[in-house]
C-alpha positions in Angstrom: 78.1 10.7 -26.5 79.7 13.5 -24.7 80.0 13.0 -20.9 78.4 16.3 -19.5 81.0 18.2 -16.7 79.4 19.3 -13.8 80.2 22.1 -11.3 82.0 21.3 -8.3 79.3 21.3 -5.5 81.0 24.4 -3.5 83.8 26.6 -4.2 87.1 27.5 -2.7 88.1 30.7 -2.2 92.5 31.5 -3.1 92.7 32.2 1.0 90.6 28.9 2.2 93.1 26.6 -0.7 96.2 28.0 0.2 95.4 27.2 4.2 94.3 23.8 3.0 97.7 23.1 1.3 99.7 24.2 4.6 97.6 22.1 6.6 98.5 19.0 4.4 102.3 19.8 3.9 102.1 19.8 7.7 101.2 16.1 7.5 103.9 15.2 5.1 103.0 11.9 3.2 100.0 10.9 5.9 97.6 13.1 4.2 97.0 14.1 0.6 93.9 16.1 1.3 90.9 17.6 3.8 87.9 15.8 4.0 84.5 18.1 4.9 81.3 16.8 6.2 78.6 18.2 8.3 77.4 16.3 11.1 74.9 16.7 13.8 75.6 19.3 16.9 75.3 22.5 18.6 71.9 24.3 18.9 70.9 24.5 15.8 71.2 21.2 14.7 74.6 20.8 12.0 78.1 21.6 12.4 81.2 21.0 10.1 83.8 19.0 10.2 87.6 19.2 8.9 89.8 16.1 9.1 92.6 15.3 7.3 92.1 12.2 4.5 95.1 9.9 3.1 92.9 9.4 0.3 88.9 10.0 -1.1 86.2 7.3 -0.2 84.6 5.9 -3.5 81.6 8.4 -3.3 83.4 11.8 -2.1 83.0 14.7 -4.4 86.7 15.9 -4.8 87.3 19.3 -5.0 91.2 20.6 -6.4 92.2 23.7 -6.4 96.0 23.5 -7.0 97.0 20.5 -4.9 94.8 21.8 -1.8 92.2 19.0 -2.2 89.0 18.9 -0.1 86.9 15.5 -0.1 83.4 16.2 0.5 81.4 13.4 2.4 78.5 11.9 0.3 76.2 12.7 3.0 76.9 16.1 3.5 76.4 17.2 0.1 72.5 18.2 0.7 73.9 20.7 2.8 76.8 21.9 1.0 75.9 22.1 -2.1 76.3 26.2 -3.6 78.7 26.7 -0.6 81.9 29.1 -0.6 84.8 27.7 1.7 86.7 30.8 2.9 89.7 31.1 5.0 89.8 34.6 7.3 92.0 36.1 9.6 91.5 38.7 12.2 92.3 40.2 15.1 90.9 37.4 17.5 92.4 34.6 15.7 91.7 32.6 12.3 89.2 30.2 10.7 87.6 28.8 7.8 83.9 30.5 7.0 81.6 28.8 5.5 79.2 31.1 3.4 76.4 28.6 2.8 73.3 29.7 0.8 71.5 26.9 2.1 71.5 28.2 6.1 68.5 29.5 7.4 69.8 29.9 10.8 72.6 30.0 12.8 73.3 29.8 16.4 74.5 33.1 18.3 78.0 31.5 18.8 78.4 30.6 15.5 79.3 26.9 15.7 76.3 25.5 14.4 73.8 26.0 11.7 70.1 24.8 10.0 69.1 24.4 6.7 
């Protein structure tokens, strides 16, 4: 019986994975990927959180997209599932965007969303 394959739970956009793999050559051998999670805070109730990861837990979803890996937490999955990871730059600085279709409302700074 055939083992079905099932979509990654969010995607990576070419900008967001190559900013992921300079972040972890920056580490050297201490990291081999990003781990993502969502956690609670701000005033809306969830923010996310980058941290570099030597490796992934035993439940992380792992997402690899040429060497930039990104572990995502087992908890935050509810949250992140159907979301696009982007990496932008302008003129005030850069950041990873998070284009979530599961948001129903974000705070007026930005840092902190609800599903």
């Amino acid at each position: 019986m055939a083992t079905a394959i099932r979509p990654a739970p969010i995607s990576i956009t070419e900008a967001a994975a190559a900013r992921l793999r300079e972040l972890i050559a920056t580490k050297g051998d201490t990291a081999t990927g990003i781990r993502l999670g969502v956690k609670m805070a701000g005033c809306s109730g969830l923010t996310y959180t980058l941290n570099f990861a030597d490796e992934a837990n035993d439940r992380d979803e792992v997402v690899d997209l040429g060497g930039a890996k990104l572990f995502v937490e087992p908890d935050a999955m509810m949250f992140l599932i159907g979301t696009e990871m982007d990496f932008v730059r302008d003129r005030l600085g850069a950041s990873f965007k998070f284009h979530n279709p599961n948001e129903k409302g974000r705070c007026g700074c930005g840092e902190s969303f609800t599903v």
